[in-house]
NUGU-56754 format. One record per residue: x, y, z of N, C-alpha, C in turn. Coordinates in steps of 0.1 Angstrom, whole numbers, plus 5000, padded with zeros to 4 digits. Example, Ala and Ser with C-alpha at 12.3 -4.5 7.8 and 13.67 -1.06 7.14 Angstrom:
2
(pt (5132, 4943, 5078), (5123, 4955, 5078), (5132, 4967, 5078))
(pt (5128, 4978, 5071), (5137, 4989, 5071), (5129, 5000, 5079))
This chain:
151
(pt (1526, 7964, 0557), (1520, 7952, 0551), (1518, 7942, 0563))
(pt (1507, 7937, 0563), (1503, 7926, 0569), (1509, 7914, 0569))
(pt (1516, 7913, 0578), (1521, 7893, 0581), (1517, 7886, 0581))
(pt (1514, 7872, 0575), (1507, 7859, 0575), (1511, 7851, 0575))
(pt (1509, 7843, 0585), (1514, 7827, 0590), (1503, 7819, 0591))
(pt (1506, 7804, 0585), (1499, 7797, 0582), (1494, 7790, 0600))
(pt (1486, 7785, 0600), (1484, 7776, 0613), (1478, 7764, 0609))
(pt (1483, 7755, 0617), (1480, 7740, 0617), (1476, 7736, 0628))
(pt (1467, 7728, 0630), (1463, 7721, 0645), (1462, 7706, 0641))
(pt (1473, 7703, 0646), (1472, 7686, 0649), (1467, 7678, 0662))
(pt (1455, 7668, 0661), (1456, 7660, 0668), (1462, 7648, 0673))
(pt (1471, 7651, 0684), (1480, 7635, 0684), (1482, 7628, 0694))
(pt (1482, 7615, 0695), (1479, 7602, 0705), (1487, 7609, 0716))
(pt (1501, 7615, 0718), (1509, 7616, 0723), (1519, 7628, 0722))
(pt (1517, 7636, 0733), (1521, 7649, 0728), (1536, 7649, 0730))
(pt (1542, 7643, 0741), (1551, 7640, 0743), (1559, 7636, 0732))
(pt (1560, 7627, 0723), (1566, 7618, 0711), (1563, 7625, 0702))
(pt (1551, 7637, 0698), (1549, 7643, 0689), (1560, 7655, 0693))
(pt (1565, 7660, 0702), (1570, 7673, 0707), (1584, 7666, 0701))
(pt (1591, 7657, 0702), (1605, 7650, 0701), (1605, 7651, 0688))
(pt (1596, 7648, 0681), (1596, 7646, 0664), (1598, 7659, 0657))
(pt (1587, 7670, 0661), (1585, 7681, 0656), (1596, 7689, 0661))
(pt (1606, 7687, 0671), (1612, 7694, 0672), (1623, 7687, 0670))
(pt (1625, 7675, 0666), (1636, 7671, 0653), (1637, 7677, 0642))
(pt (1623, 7675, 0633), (1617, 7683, 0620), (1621, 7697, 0622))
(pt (1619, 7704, 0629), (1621, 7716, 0624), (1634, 7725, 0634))
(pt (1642, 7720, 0644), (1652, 7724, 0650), (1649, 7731, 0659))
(pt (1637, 7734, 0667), (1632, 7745, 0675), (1626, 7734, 0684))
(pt (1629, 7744, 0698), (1614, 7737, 0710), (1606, 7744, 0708))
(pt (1592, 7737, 0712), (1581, 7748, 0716), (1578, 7756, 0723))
(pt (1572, 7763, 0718), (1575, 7782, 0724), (1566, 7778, 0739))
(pt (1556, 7769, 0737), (1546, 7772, 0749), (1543, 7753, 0749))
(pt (1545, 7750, 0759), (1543, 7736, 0762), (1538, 7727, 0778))
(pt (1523, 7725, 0772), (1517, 7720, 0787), (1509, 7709, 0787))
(pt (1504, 7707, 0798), (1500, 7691, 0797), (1486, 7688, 0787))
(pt (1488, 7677, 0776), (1482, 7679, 0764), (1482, 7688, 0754))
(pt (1494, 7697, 0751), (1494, 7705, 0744), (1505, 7714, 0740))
(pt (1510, 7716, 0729), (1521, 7722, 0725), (1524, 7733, 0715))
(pt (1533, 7744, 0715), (1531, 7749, 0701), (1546, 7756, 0696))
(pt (1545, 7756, 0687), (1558, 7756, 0677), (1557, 7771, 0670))
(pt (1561, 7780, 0674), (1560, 7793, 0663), (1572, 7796, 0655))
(pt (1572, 7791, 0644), (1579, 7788, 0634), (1581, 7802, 0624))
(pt (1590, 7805, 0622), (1595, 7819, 0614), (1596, 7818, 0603))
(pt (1607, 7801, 0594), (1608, 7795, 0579), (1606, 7784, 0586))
(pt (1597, 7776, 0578), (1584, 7788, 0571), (1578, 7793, 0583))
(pt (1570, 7801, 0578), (1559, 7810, 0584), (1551, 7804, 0590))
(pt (1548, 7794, 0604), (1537, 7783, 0609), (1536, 7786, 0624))
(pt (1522, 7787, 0626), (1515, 7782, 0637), (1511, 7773, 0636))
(pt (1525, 7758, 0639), (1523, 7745, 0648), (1516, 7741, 0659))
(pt (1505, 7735, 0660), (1499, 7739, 0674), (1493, 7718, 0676))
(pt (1499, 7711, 0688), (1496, 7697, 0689), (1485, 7699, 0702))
(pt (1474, 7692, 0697), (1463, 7688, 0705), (1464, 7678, 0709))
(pt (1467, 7667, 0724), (1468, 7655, 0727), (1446, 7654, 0721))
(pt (1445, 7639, 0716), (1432, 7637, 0714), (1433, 7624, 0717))
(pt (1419, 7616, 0722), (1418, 7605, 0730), (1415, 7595, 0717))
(pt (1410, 7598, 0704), (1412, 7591, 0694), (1417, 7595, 0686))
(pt (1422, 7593, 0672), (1430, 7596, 0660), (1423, 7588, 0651))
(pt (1420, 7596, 0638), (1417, 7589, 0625), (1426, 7588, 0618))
(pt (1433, 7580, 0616), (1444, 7573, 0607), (1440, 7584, 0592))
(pt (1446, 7589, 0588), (1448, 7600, 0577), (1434, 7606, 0572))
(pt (1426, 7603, 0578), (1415, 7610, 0577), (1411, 7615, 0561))
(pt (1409, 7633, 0558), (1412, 7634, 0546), (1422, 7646, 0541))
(pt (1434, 7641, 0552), (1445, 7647, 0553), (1454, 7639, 0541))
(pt (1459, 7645, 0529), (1468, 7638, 0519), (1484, 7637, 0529))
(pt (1487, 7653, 0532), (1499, 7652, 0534), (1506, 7666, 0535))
(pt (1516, 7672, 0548), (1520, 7680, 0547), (1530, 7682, 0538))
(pt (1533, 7697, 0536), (1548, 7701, 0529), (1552, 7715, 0534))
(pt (1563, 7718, 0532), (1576, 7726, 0533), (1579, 7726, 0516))
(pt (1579, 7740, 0511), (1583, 7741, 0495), (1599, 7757, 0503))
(pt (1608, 7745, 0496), (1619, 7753, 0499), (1627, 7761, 0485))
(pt (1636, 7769, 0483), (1642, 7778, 0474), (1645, 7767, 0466))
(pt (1659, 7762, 0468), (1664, 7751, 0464), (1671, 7736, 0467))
(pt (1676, 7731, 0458), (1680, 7718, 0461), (1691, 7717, 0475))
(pt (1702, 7730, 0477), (1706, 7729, 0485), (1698, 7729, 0500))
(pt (1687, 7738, 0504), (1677, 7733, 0511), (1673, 7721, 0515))
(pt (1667, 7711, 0508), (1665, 7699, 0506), (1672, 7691, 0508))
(pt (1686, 7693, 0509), (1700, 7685, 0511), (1705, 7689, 0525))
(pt (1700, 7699, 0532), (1701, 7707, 0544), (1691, 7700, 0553))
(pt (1678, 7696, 0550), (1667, 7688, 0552), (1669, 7678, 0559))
(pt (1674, 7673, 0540), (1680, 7656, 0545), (1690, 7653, 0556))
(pt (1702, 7664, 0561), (1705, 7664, 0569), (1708, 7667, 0581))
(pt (1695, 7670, 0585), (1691, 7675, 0597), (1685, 7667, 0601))
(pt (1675, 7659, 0594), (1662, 7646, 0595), (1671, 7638, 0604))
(pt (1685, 7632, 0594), (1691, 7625, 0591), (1703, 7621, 0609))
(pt (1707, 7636, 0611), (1714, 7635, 0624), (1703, 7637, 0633))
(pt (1693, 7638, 0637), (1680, 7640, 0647), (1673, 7621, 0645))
(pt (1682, 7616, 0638), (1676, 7597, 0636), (1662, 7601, 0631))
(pt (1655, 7608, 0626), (1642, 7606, 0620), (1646, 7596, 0606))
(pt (1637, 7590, 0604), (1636, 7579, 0592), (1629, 7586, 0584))
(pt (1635, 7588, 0570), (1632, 7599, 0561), (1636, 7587, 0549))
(pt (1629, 7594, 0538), (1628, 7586, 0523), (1627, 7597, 0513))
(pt (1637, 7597, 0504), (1644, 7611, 0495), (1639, 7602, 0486))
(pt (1634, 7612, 0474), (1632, 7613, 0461), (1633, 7623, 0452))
(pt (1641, 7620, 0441), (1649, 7631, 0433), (1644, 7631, 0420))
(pt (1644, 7638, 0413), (1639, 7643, 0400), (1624, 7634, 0394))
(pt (1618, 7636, 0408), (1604, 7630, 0406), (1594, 7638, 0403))
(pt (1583, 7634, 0394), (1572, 7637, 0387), (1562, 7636, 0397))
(pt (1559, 7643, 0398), (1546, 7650, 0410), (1541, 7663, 0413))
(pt (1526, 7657, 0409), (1516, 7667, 0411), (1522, 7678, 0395))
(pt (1527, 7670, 0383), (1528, 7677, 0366), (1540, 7687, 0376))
(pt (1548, 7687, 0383), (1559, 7693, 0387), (1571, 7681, 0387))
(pt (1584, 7689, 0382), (1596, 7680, 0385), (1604, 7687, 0396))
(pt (1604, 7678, 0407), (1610, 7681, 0425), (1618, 7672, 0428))
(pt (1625, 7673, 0438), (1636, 7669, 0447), (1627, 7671, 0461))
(pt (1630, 7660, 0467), (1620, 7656, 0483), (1624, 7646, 0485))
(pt (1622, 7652, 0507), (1626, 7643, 0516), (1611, 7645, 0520))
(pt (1610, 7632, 0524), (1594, 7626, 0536), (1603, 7620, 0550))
(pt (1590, 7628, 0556), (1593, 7622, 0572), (1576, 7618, 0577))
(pt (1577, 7613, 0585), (1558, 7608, 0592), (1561, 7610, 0607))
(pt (1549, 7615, 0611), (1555, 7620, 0626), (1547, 7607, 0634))
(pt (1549, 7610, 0644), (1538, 7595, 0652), (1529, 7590, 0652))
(pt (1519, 7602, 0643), (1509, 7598, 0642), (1505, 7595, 0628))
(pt (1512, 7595, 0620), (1511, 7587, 0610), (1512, 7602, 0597))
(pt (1513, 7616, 0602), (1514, 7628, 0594), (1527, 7626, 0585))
(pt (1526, 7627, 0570), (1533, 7627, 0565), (1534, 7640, 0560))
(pt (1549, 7642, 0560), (1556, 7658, 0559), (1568, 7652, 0546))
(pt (1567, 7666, 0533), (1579, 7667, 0527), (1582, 7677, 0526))
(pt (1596, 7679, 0524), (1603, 7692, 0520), (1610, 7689, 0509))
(pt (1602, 7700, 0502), (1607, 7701, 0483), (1612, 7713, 0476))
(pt (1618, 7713, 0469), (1618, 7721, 0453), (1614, 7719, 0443))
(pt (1604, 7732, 0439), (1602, 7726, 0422), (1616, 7731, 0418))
(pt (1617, 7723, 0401), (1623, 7726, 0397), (1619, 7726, 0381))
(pt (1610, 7720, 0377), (1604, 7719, 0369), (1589, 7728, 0373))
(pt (1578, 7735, 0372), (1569, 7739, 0380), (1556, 7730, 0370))
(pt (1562, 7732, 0355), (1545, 7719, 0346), (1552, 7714, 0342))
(pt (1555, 7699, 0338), (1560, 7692, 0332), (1550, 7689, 0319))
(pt (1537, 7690, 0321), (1525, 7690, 0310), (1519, 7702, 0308))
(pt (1525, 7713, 0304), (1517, 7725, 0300), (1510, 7724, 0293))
(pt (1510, 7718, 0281), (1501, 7714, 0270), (1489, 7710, 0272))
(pt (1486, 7698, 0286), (1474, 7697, 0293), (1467, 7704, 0300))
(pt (1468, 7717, 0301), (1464, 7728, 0311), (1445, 7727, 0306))
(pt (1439, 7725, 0316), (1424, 7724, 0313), (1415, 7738, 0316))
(pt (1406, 7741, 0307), (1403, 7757, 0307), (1393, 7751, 0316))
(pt (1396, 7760, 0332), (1385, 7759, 0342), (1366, 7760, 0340))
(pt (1364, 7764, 0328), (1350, 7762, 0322), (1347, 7749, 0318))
(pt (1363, 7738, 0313), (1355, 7725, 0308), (1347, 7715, 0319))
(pt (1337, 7709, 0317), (1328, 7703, 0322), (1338, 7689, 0325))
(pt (1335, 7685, 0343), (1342, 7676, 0342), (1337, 7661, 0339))
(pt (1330, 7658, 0329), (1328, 7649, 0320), (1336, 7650, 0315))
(pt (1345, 7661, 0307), (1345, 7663, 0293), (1363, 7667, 0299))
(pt (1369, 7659, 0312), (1385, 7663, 0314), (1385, 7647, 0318))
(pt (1400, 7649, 0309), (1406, 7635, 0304), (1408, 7632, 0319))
(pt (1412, 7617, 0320), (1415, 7608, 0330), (1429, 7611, 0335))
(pt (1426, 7611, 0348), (1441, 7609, 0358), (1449, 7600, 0361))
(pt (1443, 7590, 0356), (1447, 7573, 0358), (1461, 7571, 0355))
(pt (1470, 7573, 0363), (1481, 7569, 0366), (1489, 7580, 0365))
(pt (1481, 7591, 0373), (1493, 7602, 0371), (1496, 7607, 0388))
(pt (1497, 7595, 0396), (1493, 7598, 0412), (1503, 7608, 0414))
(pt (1500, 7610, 0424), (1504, 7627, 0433), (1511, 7624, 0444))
(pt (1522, 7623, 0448), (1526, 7621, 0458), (1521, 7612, 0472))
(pt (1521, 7601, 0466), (1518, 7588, 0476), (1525, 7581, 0479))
C-alpha cells in the first residue's frame, strides 16, 4: 500500500523564528535547512513541512487555520505540555462546540500569524438531526448565524 503525507508550504517573513517555533511545535529539527528555507519531515502526523522565506506575507489570507487531530485527550494534554515547556503561548479549550463537533484543544500561532490546533473529537455531531441532504439548494439551507467554527 501506498504512503501518504500531507505537504504544506508556508510562506514566512523569517525563516529563522519560524524554524525555533516549528521546532518547538512539533519536537523535531529540520531535516534539510538553508538560507531562506526549511523543511520538517514529520512521521505523527504524516507532514511535509516545508518554510519559504517570502519578501511579503498576507496576513491570513484565505488560510482559516491549521490542525493536528489526535487519538485522545491524553494527546492533547501531552500537547499542552510540550507547547508549554518550549515557552510557546498556547490557549486550551475544553469541551468546546466546534465545527457541530465536541473537542478538547490547544492553539498555538507561529510568527507569522499561522494558527495551529491540536484536538480530539470526542463528540464527532453534536447536531445530527441537522445533517443537510447535499441535493438541498442553498437557498433552501438554514442559517449558520452564530454557529462560528473555530475562531
Amino acid at each position: 500500500m501506498t504512503t501518504f503525507k500531507t505537504h504544506v508550504a508556508l510562506r514566512v517573513a523569517d525563516v529563522e523564528k519560524s524554524v525555533t517555533f516549528y521546532q518547538a511545535m512539533f519536537g523535531v529539527a529540520p531535516v534539510k535547512y538553508k538560507v531562506g528555507y526549511a523543511k520538517f519531515d514529520l512521521q505523527h502526523p504524516a507532514l511535509n513541512l516545508t518554510l519559504n522565506e517570502a519578501q511579503t506575507i498576507q496576513p491570513q489570507g484565505t488560510l482559516s487555520h491549521l490542525g493536528v487531530q489526535v487519538g485522545s485527550i491524553q494527546d492533547v494534554q501531552a500537547a499542552i505540555q510540550q507547547f508549554a515547556e518550549a515557552g510557546l503561548n498556547l490557549f486550551e479549550e475544553k469541551n468546546t462546540d466546534c465545527c457541530y463537533a465536541l473537542q478538547d484543544k490547544v492553539w498555538v500561532t507561529d510568527p507569522d500569524g499561522n494558527r495551529w490546533e491540536v484536538f480530539v473529537v470526542k463528540v464527532a455531531d453534536t447536531t445530527p438531526e441537522e445533517n443537510i441532504d447535499v441535493s438541498t439548494p442553498r437557498s433552501a439551507m438554514p442559517s449558520a448565524a452564530g454557529k462560528s467554527c473555530c475562531t
